[in-house]
C-alpha positions as CSV (number, residue, x, y, z in Angstrom):
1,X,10.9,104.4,0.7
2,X,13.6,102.7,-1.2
3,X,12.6,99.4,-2.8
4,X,14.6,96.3,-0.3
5,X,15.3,94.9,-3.9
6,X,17.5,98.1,-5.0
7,X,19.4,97.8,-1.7
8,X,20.2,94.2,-2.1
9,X,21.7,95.0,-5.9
10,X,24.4,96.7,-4.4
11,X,27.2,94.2,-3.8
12,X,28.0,93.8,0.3
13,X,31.4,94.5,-0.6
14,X,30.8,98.1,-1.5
15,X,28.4,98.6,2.0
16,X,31.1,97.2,3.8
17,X,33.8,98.9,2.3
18,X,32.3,102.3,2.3
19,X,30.7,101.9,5.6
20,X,34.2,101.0,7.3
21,X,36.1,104.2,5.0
22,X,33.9,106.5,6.8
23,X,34.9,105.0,10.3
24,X,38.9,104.9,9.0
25,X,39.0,108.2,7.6
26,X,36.9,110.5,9.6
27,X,38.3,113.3,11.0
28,X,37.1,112.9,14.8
29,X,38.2,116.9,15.8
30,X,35.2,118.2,14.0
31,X,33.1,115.9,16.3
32,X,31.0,115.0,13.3
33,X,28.7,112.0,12.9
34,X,29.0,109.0,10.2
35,X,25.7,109.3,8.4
36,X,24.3,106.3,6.2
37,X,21.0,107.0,4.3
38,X,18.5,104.9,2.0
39,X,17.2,107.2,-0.8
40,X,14.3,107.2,-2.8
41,X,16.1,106.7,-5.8
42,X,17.7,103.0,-5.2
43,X,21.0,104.3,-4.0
44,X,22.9,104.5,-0.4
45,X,24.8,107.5,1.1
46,X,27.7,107.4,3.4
47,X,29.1,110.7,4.7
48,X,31.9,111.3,6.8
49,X,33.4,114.5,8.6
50,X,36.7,116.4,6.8
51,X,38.8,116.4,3.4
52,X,39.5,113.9,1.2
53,X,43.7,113.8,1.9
54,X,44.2,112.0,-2.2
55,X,43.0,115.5,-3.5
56,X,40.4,114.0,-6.1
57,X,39.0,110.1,-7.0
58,X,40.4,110.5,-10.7
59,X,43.7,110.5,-9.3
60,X,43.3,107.4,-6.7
61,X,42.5,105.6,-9.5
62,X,45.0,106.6,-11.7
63,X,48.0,105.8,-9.5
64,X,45.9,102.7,-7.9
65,X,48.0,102.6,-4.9
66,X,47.9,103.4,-1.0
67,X,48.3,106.8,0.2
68,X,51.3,107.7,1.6
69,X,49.3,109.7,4.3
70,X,46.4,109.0,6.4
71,X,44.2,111.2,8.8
72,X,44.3,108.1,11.2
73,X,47.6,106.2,10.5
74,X,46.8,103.6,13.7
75,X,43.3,103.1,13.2
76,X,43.5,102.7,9.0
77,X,46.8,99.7,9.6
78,X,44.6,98.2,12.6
79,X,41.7,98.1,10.1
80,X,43.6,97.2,7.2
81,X,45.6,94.2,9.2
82,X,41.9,92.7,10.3
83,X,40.4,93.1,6.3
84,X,37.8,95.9,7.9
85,X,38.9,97.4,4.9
86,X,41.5,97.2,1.4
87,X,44.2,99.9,1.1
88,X,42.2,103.3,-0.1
89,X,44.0,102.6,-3.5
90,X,42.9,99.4,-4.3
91,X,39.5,99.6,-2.1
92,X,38.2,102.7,-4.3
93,X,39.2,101.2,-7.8
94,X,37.3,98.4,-6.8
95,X,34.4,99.9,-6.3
96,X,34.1,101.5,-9.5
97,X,35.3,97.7,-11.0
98,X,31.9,96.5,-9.1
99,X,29.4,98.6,-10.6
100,X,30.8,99.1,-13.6
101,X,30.8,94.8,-14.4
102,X,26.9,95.2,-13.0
103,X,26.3,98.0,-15.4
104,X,25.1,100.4,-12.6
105,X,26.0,103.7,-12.2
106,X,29.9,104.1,-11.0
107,X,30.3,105.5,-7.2
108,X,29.4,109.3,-6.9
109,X,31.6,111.4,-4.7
110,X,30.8,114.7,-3.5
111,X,33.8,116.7,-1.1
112,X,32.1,119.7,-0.3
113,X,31.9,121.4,3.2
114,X,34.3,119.6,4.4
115,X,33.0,115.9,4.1
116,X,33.3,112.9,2.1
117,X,29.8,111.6,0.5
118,X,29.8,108.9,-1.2
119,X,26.6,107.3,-3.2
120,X,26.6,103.7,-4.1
121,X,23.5,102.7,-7.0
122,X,21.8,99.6,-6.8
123,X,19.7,99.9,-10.4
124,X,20.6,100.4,-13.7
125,X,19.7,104.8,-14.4
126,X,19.9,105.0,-18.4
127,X,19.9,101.7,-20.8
128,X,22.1,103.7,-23.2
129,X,24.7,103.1,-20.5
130,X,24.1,99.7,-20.1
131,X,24.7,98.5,-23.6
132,X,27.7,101.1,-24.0
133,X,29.7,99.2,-21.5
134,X,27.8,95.8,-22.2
135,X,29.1,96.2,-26.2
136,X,32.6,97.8,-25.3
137,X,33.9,95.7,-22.7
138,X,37.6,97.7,-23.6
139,X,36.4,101.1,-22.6
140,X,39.2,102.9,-20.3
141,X,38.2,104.1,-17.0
142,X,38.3,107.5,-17.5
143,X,35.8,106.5,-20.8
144,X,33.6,104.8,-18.4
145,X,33.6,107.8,-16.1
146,X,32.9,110.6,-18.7
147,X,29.6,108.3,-20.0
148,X,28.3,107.5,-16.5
149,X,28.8,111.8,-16.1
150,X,26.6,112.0,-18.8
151,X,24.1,109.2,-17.7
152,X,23.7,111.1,-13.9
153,X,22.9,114.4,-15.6
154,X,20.4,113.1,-18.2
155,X,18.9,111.4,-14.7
156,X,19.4,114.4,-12.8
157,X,17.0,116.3,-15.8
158,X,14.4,113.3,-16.3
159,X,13.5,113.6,-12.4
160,X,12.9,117.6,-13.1
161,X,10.6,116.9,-16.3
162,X,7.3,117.6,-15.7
163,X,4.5,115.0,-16.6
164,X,1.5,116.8,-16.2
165,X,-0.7,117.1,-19.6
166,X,0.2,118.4,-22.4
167,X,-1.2,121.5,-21.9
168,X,1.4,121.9,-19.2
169,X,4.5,120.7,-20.5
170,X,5.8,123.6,-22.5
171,X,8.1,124.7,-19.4
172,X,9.3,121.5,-19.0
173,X,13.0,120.2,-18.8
174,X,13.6,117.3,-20.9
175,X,16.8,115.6,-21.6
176,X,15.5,113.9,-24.8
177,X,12.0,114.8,-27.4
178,X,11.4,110.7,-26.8
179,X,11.4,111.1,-22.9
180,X,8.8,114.2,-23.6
181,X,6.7,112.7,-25.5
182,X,6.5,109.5,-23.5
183,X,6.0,111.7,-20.2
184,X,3.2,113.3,-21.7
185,X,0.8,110.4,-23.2
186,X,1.8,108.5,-20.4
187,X,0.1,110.9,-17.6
188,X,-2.9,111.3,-20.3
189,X,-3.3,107.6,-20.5
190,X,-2.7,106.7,-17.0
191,X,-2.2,109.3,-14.8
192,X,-5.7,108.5,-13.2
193,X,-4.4,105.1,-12.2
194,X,-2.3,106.7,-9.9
195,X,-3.5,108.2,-6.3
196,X,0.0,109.5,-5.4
197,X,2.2,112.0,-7.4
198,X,5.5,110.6,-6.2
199,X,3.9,107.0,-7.1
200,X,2.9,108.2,-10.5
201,X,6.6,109.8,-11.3
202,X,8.1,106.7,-10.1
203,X,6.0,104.7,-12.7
204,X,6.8,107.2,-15.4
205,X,10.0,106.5,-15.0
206,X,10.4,102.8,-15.1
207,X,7.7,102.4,-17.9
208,X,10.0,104.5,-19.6
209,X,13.2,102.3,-19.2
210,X,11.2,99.3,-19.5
211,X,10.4,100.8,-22.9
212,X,13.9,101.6,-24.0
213,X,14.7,98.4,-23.2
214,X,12.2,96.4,-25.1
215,X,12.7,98.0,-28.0
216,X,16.1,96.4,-28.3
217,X,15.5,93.4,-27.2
218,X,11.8,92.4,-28.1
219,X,12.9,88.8,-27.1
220,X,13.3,89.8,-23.3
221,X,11.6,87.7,-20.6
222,X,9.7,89.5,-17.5
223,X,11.8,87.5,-15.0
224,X,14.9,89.5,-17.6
225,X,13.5,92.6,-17.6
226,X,12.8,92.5,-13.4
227,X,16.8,91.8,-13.0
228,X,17.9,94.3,-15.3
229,X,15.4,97.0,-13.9
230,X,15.8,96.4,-10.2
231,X,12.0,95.3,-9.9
232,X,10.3,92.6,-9.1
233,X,8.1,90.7,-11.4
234,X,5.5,91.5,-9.7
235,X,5.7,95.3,-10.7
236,X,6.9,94.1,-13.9
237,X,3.7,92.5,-14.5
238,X,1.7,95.6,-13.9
239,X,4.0,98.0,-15.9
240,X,3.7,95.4,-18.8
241,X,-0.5,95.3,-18.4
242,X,-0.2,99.2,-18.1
243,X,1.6,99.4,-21.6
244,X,-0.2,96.8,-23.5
245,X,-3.8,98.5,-22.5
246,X,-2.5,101.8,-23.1
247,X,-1.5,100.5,-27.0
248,X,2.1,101.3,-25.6
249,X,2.9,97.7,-26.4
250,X,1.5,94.2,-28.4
251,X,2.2,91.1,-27.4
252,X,2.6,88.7,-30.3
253,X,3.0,85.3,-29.8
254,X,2.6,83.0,-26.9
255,X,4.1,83.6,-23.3
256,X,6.6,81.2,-24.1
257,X,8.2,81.6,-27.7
258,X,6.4,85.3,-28.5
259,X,7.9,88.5,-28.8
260,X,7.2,92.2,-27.6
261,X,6.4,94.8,-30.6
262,X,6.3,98.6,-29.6
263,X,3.7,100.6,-30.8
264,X,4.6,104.0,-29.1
265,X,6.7,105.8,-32.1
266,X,10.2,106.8,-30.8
């Protein structure tokens, strides 16, 4: 079940927005359905029925203006006059203007068989991304788009590694020799903690962000680390106890005042 918390990242502008595209812009001849769906993986879906008319998103944003046709001329003004939604120009730049100030992933579209799919994220996927567009606040758009193409596929990978034993990871895919090695001493040291695979991969997972993000800023606070990782303290707590036992991490200094060291060699 998606976690409420991921779901409440996402900014209500960008439900509303794409929830109220699909209703303006689906073709009603196909006799389709609007389909909205929580994932697993922190992220909504909206899918509408037929093409999307502006050809591809790259060029929307480029020209970041209204189409000159619409699907459903009445119905997108009618909408448009009562703020139900912005002109497709503006309202799909500013989704991508959104997530990318939040340093989550930028709005996936997918226009195959016919439809429109949109995925909106509501966590951060890859830390690497993060700091990129935290320390480059000039990147251009299309910049921003080529990283986040990169960040979805290492995601896309890190889902498919296996983290059985060692003994068992020789097939596996990995997007990076740290992510491997992580994968592996983590199910060696903790996989019995765990009754559920799906559980277990999900831990795997954030241990491992909450790793790469530690690392660079050993200063970071739980209730910091919860905001920036789309968990609650709560589960923040427990990853950190995990990692401390497991001589993934020391703890030196106070509570207040001390700092995180990592032990686990990257």
């Amino acid at each position: 079940m998606t976690s409420p918390r991921s779901i409440l990242e996402i900014d209500p502008y960008l439900i509303r927005e794409a929830l109220n595209n699909c209703i303006a812009h689906q073709d009603y001849t196909l006799g389709g359905k609007i389909i909205v769906v929580e994932n697993e993986d922190g992220c909504l879906t909206f899918k509408n029925s037929g093409d999307f008319i502006p050809g591809s998103v790259e060029n929307v944003i480029e020209s970041d203006a209204p189409e000159s046709v619409y699907r459903n001329p009445f119905l997108v003004s009618a909408m448009v006059n009562l703020n139900m939604i912005d002109s497709v120009g503006s309202g799909i730049k500013r989704l991508f203007d959104i997530q990318r100030k939040k340093f989550f992933p930028l709005p996936d579209f997918d226009f195959s068989g016919h439809t429109v799919k949109l995925t909106l994220f509501g966590k951060i996927l890859d830390m690497k991304y993060a700091r990129a567009l935290a320390n480059n606040e000039n990147l251009s758009i299309k910049e921003v788009m080529r990283l986040d193409v990169a960040q979805k596929k290492n995601f896309a990978e890190r889902k498919n590694v296996s983290v059985e034993p060692v003994a068992n990871a020789g097939n596996a895919t990995i997007a990076s020799a740290f992510a491997q090695t992580f994968a592996q001493t983590f199910a060696q040291k903790l996989r019995s903690r765990f009754k559920q695979e799906p559980s277990f991969r999900k831990a795997c997972e954030d241990c491992r962000n909450l790793m790469e993000y530690v690392s660079q800023n050993p200063n970071v606070s739980s209730s910091e680390l919860a905001k920036s990782l789309s968990l609650s303290r709560r589960t923040v707590f427990t990853y950190l106890k995990y990692l401390v036992e497991a001589d993934f991490l020391k703890r030196v200094g106070p509570d207040n005042g001390g700092h995180w060291e990592v032990l686990f060699e990257q």
